[in-house]
C-alpha positions as CSV (number, residue, x, y, z in Angstrom):
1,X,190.3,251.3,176.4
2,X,192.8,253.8,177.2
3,X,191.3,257.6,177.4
4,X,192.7,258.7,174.0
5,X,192.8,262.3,172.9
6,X,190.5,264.5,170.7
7,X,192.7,264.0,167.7
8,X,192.3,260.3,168.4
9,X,188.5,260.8,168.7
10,X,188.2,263.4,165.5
11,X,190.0,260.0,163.7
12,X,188.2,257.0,165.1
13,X,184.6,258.8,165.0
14,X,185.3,260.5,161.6
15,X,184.8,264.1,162.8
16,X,186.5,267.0,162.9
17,X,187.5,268.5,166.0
18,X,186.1,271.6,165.6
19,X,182.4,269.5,165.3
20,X,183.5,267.9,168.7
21,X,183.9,271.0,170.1
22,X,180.4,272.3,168.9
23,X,179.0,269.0,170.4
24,X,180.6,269.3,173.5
25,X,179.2,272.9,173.6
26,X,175.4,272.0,172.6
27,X,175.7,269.4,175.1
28,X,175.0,266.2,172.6
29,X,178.6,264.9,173.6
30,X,179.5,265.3,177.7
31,X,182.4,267.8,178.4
32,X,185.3,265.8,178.2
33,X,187.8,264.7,181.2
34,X,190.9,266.9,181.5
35,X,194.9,265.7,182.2
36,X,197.0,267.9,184.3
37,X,197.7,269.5,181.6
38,X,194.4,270.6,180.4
39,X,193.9,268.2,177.8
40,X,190.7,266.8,176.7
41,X,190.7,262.8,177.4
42,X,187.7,260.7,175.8
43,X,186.6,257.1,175.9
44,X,184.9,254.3,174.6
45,X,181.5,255.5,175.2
46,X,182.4,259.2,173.4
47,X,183.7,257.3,170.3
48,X,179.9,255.4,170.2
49,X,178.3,258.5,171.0
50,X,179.9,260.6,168.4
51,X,179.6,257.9,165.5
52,X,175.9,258.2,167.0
53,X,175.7,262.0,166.0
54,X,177.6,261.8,163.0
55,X,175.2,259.2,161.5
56,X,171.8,260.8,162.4
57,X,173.4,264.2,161.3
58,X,174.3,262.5,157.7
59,X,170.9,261.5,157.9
60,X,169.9,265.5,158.4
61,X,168.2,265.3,162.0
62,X,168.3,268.0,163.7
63,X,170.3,268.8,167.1
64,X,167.3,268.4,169.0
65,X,166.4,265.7,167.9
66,X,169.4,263.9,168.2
67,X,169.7,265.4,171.6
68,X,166.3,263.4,172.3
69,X,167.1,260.4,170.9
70,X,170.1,260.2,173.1
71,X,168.2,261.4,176.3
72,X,166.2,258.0,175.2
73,X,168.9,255.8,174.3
74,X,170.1,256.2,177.9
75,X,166.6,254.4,178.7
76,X,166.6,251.0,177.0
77,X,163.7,249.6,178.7
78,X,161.1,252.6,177.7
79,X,159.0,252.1,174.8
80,X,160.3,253.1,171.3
81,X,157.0,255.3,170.7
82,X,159.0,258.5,170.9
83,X,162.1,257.2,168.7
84,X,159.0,256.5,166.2
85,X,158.0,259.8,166.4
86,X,160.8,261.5,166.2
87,X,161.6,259.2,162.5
88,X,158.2,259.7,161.5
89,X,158.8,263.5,161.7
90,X,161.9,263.2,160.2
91,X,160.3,261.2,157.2
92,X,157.6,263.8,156.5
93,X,160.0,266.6,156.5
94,X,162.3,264.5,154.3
95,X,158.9,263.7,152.3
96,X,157.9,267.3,151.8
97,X,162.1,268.6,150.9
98,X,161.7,266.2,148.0
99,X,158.0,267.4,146.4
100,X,159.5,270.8,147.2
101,X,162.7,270.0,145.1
102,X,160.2,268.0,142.3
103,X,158.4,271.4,141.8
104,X,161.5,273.1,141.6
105,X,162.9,270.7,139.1
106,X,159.8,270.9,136.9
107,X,160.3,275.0,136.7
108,X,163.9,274.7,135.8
109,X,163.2,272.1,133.7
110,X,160.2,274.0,131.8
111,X,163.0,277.1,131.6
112,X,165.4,274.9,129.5
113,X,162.4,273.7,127.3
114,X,161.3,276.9,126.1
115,X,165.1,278.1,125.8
116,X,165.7,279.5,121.9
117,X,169.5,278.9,122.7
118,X,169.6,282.1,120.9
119,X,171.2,285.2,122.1
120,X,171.0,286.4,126.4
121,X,169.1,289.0,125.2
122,X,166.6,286.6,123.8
123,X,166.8,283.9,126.5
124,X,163.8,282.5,128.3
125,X,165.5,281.5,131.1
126,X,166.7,284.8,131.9
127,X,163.2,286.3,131.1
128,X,161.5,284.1,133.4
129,X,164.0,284.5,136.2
130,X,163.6,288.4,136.0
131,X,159.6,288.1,135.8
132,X,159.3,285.9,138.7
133,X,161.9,287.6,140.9
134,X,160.0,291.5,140.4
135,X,156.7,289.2,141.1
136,X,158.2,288.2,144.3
137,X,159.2,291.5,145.1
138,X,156.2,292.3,144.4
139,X,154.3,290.0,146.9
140,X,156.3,291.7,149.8
């Protein structure tokens, strides 16, 4: 493959090129090769790599984790005990977002239940939002 340009890259690795810029800055995708000219050049391996990042970011891992998982891609023959780890975390944290957003369903839910679809002034919804927000307030 021919060293193709960032434009090229941002279209074959479905990224913008502002996000291969950030990338290149966090150090998850090596600086690119430069023409005479100053232009970014990029190859095979940076179109893998970036489809890489754009995948475990779609599937919300964090930089440094990706930035790990990388570092041990690069080692094929170690064990896959830190990989493991690193999508066991992920899974728990995924795991405790969703319980987080059940609760919060329940309590918008529970709003809309006792909702006399009356008048504002009259609304639960608007009641219970102002309650819980001074109790917060409250709190801290």
């Amino acid at each position: 493959m021919k060293p193709i340009a960032i434009g090229e890259l941002s279209r074959q690795a479905a990224v913008k090129v502002p996000t291969i810029r950030f990338y290149e800055e966090r150090g998850l995708l090596p600086r690119a090769s430069r023409t005479e000219g100053n232009r970014r050049t990029y190859g095979a391996a940076d179109v893998r790599r970036l489809r890489f990042i754009r995948h475990a970011r779609e599937l919300g891992f964090e930089i440094e984790d990706i930035r790990a998982l990388l570092d041990l891609a690069e080692q094929p023959e170690r064990p896959c005990g830190e990989v493991d780890a690193i999508a066991h975390r992920h899974l728990a944290d995924i795991d405790d977002r969703i319980a987080r957003l059940a609760g919060l369903r329940a309590e918008v839910q529970a709003m809309l239940d006792e909702c006399s679809r009356g008048r504002v002034r009259e609304c639960r919804i608007v009641e219970v939002l102002a309650d819980h927000g001074k109790c917060l307030h409250e709190e801290h």
